[in-house]
N, C-alpha and C positions, 0 to 999 in steps of 0.2 A: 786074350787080354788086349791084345792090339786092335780090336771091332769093339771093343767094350770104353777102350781111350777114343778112337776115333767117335763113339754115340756121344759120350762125353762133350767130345770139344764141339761137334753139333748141335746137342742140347744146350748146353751152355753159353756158348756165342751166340745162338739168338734167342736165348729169354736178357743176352746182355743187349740187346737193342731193344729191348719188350721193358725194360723199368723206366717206365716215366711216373714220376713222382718220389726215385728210390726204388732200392733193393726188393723191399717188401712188397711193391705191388706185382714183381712174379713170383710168390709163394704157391697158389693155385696154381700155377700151370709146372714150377718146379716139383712139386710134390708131384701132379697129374703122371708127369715123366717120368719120376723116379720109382714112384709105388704102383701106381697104376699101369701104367706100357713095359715097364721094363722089370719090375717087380725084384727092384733091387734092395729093395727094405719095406716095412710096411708102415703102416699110417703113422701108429704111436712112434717107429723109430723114429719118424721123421720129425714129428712134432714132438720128442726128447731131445733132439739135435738141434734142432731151433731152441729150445727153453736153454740148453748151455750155450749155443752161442752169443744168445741174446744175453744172459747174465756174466759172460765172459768180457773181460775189457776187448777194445780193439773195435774194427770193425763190424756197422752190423749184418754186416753179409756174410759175417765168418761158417755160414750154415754151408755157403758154397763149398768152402774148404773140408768140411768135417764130410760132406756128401763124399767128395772125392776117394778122400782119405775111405770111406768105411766102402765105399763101392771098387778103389784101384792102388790101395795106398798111397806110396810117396810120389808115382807116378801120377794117379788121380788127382793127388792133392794139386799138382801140377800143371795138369790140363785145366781141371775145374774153376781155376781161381784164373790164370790166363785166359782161357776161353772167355768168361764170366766178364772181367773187368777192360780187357783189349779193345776188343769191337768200342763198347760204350764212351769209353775213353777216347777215342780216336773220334767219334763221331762228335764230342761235345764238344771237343776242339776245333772241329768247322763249323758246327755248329754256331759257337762261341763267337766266331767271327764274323758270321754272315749277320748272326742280332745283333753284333756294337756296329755292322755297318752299318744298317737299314733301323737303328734307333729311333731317329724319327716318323717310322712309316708308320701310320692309323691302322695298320692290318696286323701290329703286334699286339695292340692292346686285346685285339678279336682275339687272335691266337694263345694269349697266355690265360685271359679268361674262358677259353674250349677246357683248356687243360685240366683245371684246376677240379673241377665237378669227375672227369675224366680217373683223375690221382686218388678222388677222395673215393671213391669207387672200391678202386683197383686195392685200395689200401683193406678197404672192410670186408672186401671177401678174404683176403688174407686174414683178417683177426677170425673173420666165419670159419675158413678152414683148418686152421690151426685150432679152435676150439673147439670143434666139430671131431676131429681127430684129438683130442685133449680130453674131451671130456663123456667118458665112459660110461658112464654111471648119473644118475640125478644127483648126488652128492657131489661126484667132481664140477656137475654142473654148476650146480648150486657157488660151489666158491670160488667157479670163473667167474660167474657174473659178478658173486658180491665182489670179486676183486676190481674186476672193469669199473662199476661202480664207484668205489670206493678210489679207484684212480682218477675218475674221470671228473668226481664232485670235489675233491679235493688236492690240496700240493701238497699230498704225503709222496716222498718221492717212490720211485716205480722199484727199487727196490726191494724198501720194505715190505711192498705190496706180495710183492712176489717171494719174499720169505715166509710171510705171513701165510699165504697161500700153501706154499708147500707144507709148513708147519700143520697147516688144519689137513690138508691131504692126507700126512705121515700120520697124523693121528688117528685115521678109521673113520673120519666123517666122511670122506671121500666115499666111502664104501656101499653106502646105503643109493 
């Protein structure tokens, strides 16, 4: 248990310096760790534990938590959410201060426009692997896209979407 906390707090504390743009764009290399190297759960676990986090109020990293929890329980829970938020935390905060120093420099405007193509990246292989591991079947396929879709042309909010979703899934259309 004690080499399984210690992977933990190492995996964790650096995918927490690894999310630039937010939580989600280390979903890829979270899953990579957990399913892949260390085969602590498998794909769909994983991307079941993301769809409740993600529909769960609170945070939306709560998937760190729930990893912990199902890979170390209450100790897991413990490390993975410390590990996870610590590092990042600590760093935004020098961060934080060296940008309002150097405000005026011409080399920020460079630097936050690097980022930004960088984020939007990092973000879509997350939606690629989470529906990738989501969707099983052409059927499941099928009603992730319409749903992306359908979120993405319209302000129906992201909820609905996702009930909707689930609802045509439970129903056997998913199946084909």
């Amino acid at each position: 248990m004690n080499d399984t906390l210690i992977s933990l707090a190492t995996i964790f504390s650096q995918l927490s310096l690894l999310a630039f743009g937010g939580g989600n764009t280390i979903l890829p290399e979270m899953q990579r760790q957990v399913v892949d190297i260390h085969h602590w759960m498998t794909a769909q676990d994983f991307s079941a534990m993301f769809a409740l986090a993600q529909a769960a109020p609170g945070p939306n990293m709560m998937i760190v938590t729930l990893v912990g929890w199902h890979v170390a329980s209450w100790p897991g829970v413990l490390v993975t959410t410390l590990a996870k938020f610590g590092p990042s935390s600590l760093l935004t905060g020098v961060v934080l201060h060296l940008w309002l120093r150097f405000k005026d420099k011409p080399w920020r405007a460079t630097i936050q426009a690097g980022l930004v193509p960088m984020t939007v990246g990092l973000v879509a292989a997350s939606a690629a692997l989470i529906t990738e591991a989501s969707a099983q079947t052409w059927g499941l396929a099928a009603i992730a896209a319409g749903c992306a879709l359908v979120t993405f042309k319209s302000k129906i909010h992201p909820l609905w979407v996702l009930a909707a979703g689930a609802l045509l899934g439970l129903s056997g259309i998913g199946q084909f």
